[in-house]
N, C-alpha and C positions, 0 to 999 in steps of 0.2 A: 504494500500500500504506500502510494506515495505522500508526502509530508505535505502540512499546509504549505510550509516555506516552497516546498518547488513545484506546487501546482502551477501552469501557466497561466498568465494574464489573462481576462476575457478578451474576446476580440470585437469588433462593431457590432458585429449580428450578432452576440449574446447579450450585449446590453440593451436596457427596457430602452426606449424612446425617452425625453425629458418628458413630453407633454401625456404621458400614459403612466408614468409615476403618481405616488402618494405624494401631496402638498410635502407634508412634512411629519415626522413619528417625532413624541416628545416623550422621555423617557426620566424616570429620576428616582433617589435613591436603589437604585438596582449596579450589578456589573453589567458589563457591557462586553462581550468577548463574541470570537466567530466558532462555528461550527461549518465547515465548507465555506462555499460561499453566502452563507447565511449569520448575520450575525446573530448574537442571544443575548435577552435581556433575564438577569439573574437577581430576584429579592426573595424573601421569606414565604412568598407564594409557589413559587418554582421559576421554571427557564421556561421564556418563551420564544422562538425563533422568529427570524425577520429577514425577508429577503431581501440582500444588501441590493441588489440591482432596482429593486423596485420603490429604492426610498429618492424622494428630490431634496430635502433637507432633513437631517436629523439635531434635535433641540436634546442638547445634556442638561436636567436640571440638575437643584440640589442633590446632594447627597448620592450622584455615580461618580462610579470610576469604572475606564474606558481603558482594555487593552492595546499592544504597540500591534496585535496580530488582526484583533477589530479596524483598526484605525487602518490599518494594510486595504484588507479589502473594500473598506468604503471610499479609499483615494484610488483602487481599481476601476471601480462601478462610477465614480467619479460624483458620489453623495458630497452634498456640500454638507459641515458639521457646523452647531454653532453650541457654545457653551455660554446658557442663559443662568447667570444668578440670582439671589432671592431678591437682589434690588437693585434689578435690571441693568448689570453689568455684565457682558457679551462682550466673547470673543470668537471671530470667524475663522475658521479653517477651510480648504474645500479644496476635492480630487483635483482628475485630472478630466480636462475635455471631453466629452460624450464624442463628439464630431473631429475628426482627423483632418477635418479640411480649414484650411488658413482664411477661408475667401471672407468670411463673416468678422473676421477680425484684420483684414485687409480694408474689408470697407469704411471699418469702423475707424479706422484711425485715416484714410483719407475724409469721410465728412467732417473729423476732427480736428484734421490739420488747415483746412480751409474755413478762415472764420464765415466768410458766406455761410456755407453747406452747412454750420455747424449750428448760426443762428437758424436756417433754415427747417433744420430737425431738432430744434429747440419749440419752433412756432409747431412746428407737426406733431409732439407730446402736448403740446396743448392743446391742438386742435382735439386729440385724441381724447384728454379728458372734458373739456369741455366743446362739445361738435354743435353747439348752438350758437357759439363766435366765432367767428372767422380774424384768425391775428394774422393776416397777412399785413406788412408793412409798419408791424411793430418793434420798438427798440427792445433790450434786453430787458430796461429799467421796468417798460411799460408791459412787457411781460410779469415780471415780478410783482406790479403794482396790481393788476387782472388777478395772478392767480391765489393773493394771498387777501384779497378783496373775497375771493370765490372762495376758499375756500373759510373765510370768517361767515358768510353766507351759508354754508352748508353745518358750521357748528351753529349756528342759530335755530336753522331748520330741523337737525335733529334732535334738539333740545327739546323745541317746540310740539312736535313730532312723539316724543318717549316720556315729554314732561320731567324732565331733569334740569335741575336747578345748572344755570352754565354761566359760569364767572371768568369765564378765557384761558387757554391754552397755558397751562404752569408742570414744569419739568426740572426738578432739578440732578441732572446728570450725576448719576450714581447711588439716587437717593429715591427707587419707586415708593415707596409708604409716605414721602413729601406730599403728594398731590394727593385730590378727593380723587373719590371714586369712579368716574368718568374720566378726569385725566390717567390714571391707572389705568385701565382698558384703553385709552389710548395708545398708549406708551406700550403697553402687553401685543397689542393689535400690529403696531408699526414695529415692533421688534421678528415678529413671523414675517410680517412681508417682506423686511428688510433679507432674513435666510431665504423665502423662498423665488427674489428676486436676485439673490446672491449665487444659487442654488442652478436657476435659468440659464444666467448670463454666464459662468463658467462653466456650464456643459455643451454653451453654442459653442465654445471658443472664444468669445469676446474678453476684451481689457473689464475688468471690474470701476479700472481707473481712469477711463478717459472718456469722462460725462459732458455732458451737451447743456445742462444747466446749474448743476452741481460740479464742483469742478476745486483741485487741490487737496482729497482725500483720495486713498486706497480702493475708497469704495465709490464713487464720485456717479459711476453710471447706473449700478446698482443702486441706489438714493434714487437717482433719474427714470427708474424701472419703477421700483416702487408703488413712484409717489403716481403714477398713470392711474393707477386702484384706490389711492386713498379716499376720495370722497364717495364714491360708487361702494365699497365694499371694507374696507379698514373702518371708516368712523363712523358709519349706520349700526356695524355690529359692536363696538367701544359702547356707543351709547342704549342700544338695545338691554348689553350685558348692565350696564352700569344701572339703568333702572329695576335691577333686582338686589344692587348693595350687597353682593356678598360672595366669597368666595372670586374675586374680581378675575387675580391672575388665570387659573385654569379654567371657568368660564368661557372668557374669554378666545382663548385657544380653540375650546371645542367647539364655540358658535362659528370662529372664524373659519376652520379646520373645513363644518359643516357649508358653509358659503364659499368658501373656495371649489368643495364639489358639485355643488348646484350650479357656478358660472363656469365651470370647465376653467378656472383659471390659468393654470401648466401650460394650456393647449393656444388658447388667449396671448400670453405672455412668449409665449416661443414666436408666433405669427405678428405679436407687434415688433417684437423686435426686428426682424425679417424684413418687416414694411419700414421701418425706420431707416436702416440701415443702408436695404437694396431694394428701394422702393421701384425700381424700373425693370427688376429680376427677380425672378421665382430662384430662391435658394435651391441647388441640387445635393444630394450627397457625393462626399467625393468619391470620383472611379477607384476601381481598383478592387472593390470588395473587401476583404479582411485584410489588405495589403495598404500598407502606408503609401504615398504616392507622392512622390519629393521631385519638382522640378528645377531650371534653371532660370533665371530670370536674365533676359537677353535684351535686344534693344527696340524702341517703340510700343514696349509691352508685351511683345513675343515672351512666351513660358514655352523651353526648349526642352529635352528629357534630359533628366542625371544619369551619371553613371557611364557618361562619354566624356572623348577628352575632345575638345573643339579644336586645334594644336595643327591647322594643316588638313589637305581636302583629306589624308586617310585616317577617318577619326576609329580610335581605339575604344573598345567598351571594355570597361572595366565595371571593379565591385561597386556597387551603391552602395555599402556601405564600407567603410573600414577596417 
């Protein structure tokens, strides 16, 4: 029987799709260790298995600990991990790419690099979350001023809405038991979306860090992901949970968890992204099959094959790799 350590890597076609994954499994006081390719959650009730391929974010609470041979196979499967604490201090970890092709992350960092293109798919996230305005020929500022106008309109709305008292948006970083209980479910709400837009964006292959409106954090486009959901489904279910005062943090979780599956979110979030990026091209999978596919980059944009020498008209094929 061979060892966990030398079972081979999965290849493309064994791994689940991002947009056919669980949102996200949230796990706490238990172990956390693999069994195959399955990880196991281990507390005083027994072990439960979990297939590592078909998680998009996994949430560590309180009270696990998470093996080096668990944490192997979920940067396999390419789960993104996040370690949430009792007061809301998070830290992201996450695999490796679902998609072997570079093109999603080629485009991303051309609309990035062009500030045109860049304000242009600034105005298209907004269009996106609000498609009843049209920002075309708006500045950055007047962006900003639009969307934090709308989105003080929509804490009003569902205040109004769930009859919850609403005193304005208060956060103090590192400190969730700070705020009432609606800011709480906030803050619980935006911390899942934050993994499982974190969770998306590095299994397309895209920069985590190179955001379109958000911008000078690690996480910069993931923030920019996010926040497309927030007034549609992040802060309808904050405030749903919040008018029952209790039990906030895990509540919270599971209404959101629940409304993530009713919108198809995963599937949503894979195809916005898509249209943001390569809005004039249907994303394909790259050739090749279970084969990595590494070209040469030549001149006028020609992608020439690796694994030749170009040295003169009788080109030599050698190894692709080293």
């Amino acid at each position: 029987m061979s060892t966990v350590s030398r079972r081979p890597a999965l290849t493309p076609r064994q791994l689940t799709r991002t947009d056919e994954r669980l949102s996200f499994v949230y796990l706490e006081r238990c172990t956390v260790h693999r069994d195959a390719n399955a990880i196991t959650a281990q507390d005083a009730e027994g072990t439960t298995h979990i297939p590592s391929a078909t998680i998009g974010t996994l949430l560590l609470g309180p009270g696990t600990r998470v093996t080096h041979q668990a944490m192997s196979v979920l940067g396999e499967t390419g789960a993104a991990v996040c370690w949430v604490g009792e007061h809301g201090v998070r830290y992201y970890a996450s695999g490796r790419a679902l998609s072997r092709s570079s093109a999603l992350m080629e485009a991303q960092a051309r609309q990035w690099a062009n500030p045109r293109s860049r304000l242009a798919v600034a105005r298209a996230m907004y269009r996106m979350r609000f498609p009843d305005e049209d920002p075309a020929g708006l500045t950055r500022h007047e962006l900003l001023g639009r969307e934090g106008r709308r989105v003080k309109d929509c804490y009003r709305a569902e205040a109004a809405r769930t009859g919850v008292s609403w005193r304005g948006r208060r956060y103090v970083p590192g400190d969730f038991t700070s705020g009432d209980a609606v800011n709480q479910a906030i803050t619980a709400a935006a911390q899942c979306m934050y993994g499982i837009a974190h969770a998306v964006v590095t299994s397309l292959g895209c920069s985590p860090a190179l955001g379109f409106v958000h911008s000078g954090h690690e996480l910069s486009f993931v923030l920019d992901i996010a926040d497309l959901y927030k007034t549609e489904i992040g802060i309808p279910v904050a405030f749903d949970v919040a008018a029952e005062e209790e039990d906030i943090g895990s509540r919270t979780r599971r209404a959101l968890r629940d409304r993530i599956n009713e919108t198809s979110l995963l599937n949503r979030c894979v195809d916005d992204i898509k249209r943001l990026l390569m809005p004039e091209a249907a994303v394909s999978p790259a050739p090749g099959g279970d084969r990595d596919v590494v070209t040469l980059q030549s001149d006028h944009g020609h992608q020439v094959a690796s694994g030749v020498n170009y040295d003169g008209p009788d080109q030599d094929y050698g190894d692709e790799l080293w």
